[in-house]
N, C-alpha and C positions, 0 to 999 in steps of 0.2 A: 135500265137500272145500273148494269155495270158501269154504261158510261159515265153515269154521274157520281159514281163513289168512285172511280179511276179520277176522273176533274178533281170532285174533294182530295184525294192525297195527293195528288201534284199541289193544289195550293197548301196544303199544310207543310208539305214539305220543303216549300219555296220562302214560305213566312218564317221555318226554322233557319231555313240556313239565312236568310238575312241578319235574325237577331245575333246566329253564331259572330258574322263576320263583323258587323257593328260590334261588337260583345272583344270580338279577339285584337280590331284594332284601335280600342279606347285600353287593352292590356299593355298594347307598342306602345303606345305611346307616354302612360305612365312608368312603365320599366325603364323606360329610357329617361326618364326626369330622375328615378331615383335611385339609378346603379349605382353611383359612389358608395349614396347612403346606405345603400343594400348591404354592400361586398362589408361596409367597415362593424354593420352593423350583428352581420356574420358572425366575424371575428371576433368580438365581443361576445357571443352567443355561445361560440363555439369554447371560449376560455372558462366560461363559467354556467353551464347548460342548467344548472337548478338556479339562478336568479332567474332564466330565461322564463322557465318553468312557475317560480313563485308572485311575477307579474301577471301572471293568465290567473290564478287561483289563489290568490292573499284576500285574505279575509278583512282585513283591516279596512275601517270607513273609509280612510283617505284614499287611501288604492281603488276602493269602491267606487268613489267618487270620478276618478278619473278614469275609471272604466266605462262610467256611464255614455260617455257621447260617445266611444267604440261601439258599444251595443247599441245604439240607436244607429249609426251607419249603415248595421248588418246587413246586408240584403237578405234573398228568401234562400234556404236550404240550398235549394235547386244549383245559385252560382255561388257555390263554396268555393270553386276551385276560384273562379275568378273573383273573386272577392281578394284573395289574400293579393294579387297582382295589385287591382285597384286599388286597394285602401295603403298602397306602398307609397306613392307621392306622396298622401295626406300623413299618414301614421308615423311613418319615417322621423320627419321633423319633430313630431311627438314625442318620439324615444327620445331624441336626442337633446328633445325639449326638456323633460324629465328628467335624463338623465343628469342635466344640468342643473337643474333644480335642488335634485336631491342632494348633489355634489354639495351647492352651496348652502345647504341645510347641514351638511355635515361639517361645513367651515366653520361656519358659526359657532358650534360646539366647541372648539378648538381655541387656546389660546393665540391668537395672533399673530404674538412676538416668537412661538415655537413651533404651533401647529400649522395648520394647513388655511392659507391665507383663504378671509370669506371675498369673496371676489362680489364689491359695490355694483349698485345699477350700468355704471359704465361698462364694467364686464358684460352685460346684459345686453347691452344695444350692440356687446362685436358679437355674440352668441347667433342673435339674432339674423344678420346679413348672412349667416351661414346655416343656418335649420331653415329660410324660408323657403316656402315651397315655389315660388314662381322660378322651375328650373334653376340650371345650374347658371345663371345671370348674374344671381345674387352672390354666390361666391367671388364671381370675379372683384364686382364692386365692394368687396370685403377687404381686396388686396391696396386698393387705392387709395385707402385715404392715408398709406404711409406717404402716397405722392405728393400733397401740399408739406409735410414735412422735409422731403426730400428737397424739395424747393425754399425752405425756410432760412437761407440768406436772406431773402429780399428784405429783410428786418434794415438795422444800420448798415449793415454792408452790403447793398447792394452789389456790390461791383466787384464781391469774391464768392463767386459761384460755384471754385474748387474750394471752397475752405468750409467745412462743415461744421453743423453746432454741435459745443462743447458742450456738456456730456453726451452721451449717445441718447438716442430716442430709444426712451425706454417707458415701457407704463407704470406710471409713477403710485397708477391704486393698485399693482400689484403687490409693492411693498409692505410686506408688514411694518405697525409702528414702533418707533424705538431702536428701527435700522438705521446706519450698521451699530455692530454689538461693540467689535472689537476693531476698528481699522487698522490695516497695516500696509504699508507699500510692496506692490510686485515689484521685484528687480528684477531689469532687462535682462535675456538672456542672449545665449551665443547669435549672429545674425548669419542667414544662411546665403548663396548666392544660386543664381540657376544652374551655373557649372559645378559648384559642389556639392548640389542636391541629384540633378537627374542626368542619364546618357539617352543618347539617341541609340534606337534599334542598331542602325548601322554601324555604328560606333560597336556596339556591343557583338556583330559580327564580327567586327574585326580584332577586339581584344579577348573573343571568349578565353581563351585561353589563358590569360593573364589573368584571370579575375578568379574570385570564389561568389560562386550564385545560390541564393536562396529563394527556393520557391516561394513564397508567404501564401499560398493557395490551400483548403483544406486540403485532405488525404485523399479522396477520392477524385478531387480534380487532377492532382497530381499523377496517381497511377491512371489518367486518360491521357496523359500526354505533357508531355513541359519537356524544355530547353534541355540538351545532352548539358549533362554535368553539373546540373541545380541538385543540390539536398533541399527535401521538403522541411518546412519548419511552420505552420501555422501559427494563428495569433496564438493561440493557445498553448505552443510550447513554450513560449514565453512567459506564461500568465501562471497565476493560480488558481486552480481549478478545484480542490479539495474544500476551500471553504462552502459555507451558504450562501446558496443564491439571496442577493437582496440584503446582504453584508456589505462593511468597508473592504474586507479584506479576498470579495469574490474576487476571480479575471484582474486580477490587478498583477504587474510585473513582479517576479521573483524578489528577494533580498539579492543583496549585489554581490555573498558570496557564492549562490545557489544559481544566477544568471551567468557569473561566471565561467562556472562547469557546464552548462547548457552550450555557450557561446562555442566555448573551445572543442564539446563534441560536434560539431557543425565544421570546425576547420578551420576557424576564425582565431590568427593567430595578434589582428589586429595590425597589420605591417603591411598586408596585401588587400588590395581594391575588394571591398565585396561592391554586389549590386543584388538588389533585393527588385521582384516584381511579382504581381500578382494578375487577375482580369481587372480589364478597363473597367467593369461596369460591379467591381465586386463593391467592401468595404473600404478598399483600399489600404488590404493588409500591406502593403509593399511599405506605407508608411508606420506604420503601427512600426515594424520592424527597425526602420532607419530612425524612429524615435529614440528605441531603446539601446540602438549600438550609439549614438550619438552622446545617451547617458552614459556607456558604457564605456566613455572616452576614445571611440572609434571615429574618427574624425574625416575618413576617406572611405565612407560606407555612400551609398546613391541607389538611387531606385529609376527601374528603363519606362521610362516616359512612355504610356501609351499600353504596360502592360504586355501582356504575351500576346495578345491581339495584334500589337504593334511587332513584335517578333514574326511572326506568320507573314503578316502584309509584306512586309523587307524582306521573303523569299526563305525566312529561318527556320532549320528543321526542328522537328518535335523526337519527342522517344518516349518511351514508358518502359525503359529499363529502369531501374530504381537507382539510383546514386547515394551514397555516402563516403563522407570524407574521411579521413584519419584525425581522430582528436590530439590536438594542440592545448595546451599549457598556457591558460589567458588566466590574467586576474582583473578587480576590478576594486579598488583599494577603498571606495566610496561614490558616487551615483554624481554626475557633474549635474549641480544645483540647475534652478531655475526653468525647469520643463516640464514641472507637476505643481498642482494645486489642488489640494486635499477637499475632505468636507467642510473641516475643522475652520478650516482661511474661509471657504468661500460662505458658510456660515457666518461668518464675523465680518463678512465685509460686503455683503448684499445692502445695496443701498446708498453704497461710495461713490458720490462723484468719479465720475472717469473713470467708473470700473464698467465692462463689459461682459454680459452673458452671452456667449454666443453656442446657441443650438443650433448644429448640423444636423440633425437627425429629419426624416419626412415632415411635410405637414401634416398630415392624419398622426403623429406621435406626438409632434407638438401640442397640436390643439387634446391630446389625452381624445383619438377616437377610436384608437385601436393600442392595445400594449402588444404586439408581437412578438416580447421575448420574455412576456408572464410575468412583466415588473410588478411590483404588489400596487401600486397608485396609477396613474396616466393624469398626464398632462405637463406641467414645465417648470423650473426654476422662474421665482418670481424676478418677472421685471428681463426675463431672458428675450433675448430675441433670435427669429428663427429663419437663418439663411440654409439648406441644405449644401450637405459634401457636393453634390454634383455642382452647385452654382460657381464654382471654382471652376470648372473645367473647361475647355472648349467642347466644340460634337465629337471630334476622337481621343476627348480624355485625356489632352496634353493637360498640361499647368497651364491656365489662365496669365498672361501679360502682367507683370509689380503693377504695371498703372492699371492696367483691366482693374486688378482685384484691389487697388486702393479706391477707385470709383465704385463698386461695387460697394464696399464697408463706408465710403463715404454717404453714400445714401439713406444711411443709416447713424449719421454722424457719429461714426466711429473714422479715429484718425491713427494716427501713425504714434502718437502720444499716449494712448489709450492703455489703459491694462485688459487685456481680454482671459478670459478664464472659455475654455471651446471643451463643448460635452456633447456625447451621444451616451447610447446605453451605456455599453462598458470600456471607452474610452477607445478604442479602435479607430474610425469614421474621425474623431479626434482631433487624434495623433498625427493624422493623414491633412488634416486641415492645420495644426498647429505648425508641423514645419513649411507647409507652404505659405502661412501668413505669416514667419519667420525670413524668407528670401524676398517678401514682398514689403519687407518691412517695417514690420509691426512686431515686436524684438521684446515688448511685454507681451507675449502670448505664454498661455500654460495648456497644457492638455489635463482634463477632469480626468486620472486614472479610474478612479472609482467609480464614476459615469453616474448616470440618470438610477441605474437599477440601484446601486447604494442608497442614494437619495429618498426616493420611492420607498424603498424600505423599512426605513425610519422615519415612523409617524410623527416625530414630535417636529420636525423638517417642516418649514412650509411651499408649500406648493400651490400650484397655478393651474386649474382645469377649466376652462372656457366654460 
């Protein structure tokens, strides 16, 4: 008798752990289809934990309605835990399906001409190449079909394959109707060169001492270590910071009498070399900086190629003694035009022939999947297109080649004739792309100070969420 209730628990215990392990690697394998979706969808969760909350338990028909086939999925009590794993492939694309949904149910309400553009069924078919479930395949083939555009010489001119179409590829059902409001022309601004933009490491070994150095790193990157004789200066001592987030007038650069006295506590007496640098892999505050001495009619200001990164690898020592300079006596009489472009302009000229939007920011902030710095909206200026700050770069973060980065924007039939208007959140990431698409070139380029979070802020704004 024992022997055969000892056989009985061996095989009941043999048939569990089978279902476990069937059970745990049907988990692998959809976890791994829906990380992206997971991590963005976190983020979203995490910024506003009672919507998270109000979709499990909204009473409302509609919601009802679309909860029904979740509750029909359920499986039995037993695999709760793995249920929430499994139904991650499937559900995921849900959310994001909804969330789209709802987006463009909200557009609608909206006047057109000022609210938040209702984004047509074509909107719909790019939605889709990106919620579908069959793995992350589908996203790739999301990216390609800028490729037959890329290719769209072959029209009449065959035979100029460098020469890209005029206006820029841009989604033309983005645009609200009745754009633009106000047209106005950008005037070209100063054009920059590589030797007057950036130094090599080396270079900066050997002239440390002739120069004045600004960290453009926060505070605490700073007291771990930076170059002997940088003063810290982050984006932010720059900026205004006292206003509302989700204002015109948040993180935007000081007035020019007020940047003035900033500049000259730093040491900046405007006579002597500065050189501004931050991490390779940050926002790219080193340019944020050389934008604003450039306003500041500082005309032999430069940022070290490659960042502090690139100082270390050349052999250069670090300190986390603190540095400051003696303030100098700098004025700034008025702001040298032509390197900002407001709300007000690019409001009024959404929808201009040969005006360019260009989004540096991630793709998950473009497509509005995640707002990481609590902009009150997600998603993009209509008709924007979206190249990331890093696609500028090489692998160690030098500046990308004038011709590199005119092939780059040509793909996009954006040219050298072009007006570009370049935004990220709060114009930082920018700044940092506006003067490199200045030495490459492109001499109508502006930086959005007021960035995406202004924008976003202001509901009567229309915008763009996939």
């Amino acid at each position: 008798m024992k022997k055969f209730l000892t056989m009985m628990l061996v095989t009941a215990l043999v048939a569990g752990a089978t279902s476990a392990v069937a059970a745990t690697e049907e988990t692998k394998n959809n976890d791994s289809a829906a990380d992206s979706i997971l991590s963005q969808v976190q983020a979203n969760k995490a910024a506003n934990k009672e919507k998270a909350g109000d979709q499990k338990e909204a009473a409302a028909p509609k919601k009802a309605e679309e909860k029904k086939p979740e509750a029909e999925k359920a499986p039995a009590p037993a695999q709760k835990e793995t249920t929430k794993k499994n139904e991650a492939s499937s559900t995921m694309d849900q959310i994001v399906k909804e969330a789209a949904e709802k987006a463009a149910k909200e557009q609608e309400t909206s006047p057109n001409n000022r609210g938040t553009v209702a984004v047509p069924p074509v909107e719909t078919k790019k939605a889709e190449p990106a919620a579908s479930a069959p793995a992350k395949t589908e996203p790739a083939t999301a990216v390609k079909p800028a490729e037959p555009v890329k290719t769209a010489p072959e029209q009449p001119k065959a035979a100029e394959p460098a020469a890209p179409v005029t206006p820029a590829v841009t989604d033309a059902a983005e645009i609200p109707a009745g754009r633009p409001l106000k047209p106005a022309a950008m005037q070209a601004g100063a054009p920059e060169t590589r030797e007057s933009l950036v130094v090599s490491a080396e270079w900066l070994k050997t002239n440390r001492g002739k120069v004045i150095l600004i960290d453009s790193r926060p505070e605490s990157l700073y007291s771990g270590g930076h170059i002997p004789g940088a003063v810290n200066a982050p984006w932010t001592y720059f900026a205004n910071m006292n206003a509302k987030q989700g204002t015109e007038k948040w993180g935007v650069i000081w007035p020019a009498a007020t940047m003035a006295k900033r500049i000259g506590a730093l040491g900046v007496d405007g006579k002597k070399t500065v050189i501004a640098y931050c991490d390779a892999g940050g926002w790219g505050q080193s340019g944020w900086t050389l934008w604003i001495l450039r306003q500041a009619g500082i005309k032999n200001a430069k940022i070290l190629e490659g960042g502090i990164g690139a100082w270390k690898a050349a052999g250069g020592q670090v300190t986390k003694t603190k540095n400051t300079n003696k303030a100098v006596a700098f004025t700034i009489k008025q702001y040298v035009p032509n390197y900002t472009a407001t709300t007000e302009w690019i409001n009024n000229n959404i929808g201009k022939p040969g005006l360019v939007i260009l989004d540096v920011r991630t793709e998950p902030e473009f497509l509005g999947k995640i707002r990481p710095f609590q902009e009150k909206r997600a998603g993009h200026l209509p008709g924007a297109i979206n190249i990331p700050r890093e696609s500028f770069l090489t692998a160690d973060s030098h500046f990308k080649p004038a011709e590199e980065v005119q092939a780059l924007l040509a793909q996009h039939g954006i040219t050298p004739d072009s007006e570009i208007v370049v935004y990220d959140t709060a114009g930082v990431r920018s700044a940092f792309v506006t003067m490199l698409l200045r030495y490459s070139g492109f001499v109508k380029s502006q930086n959005y100070d007021e960035g995406f979070q202004a924008w976003a802020g202001n509901p009567e704004l229309p915008l763009v969420k996939p």
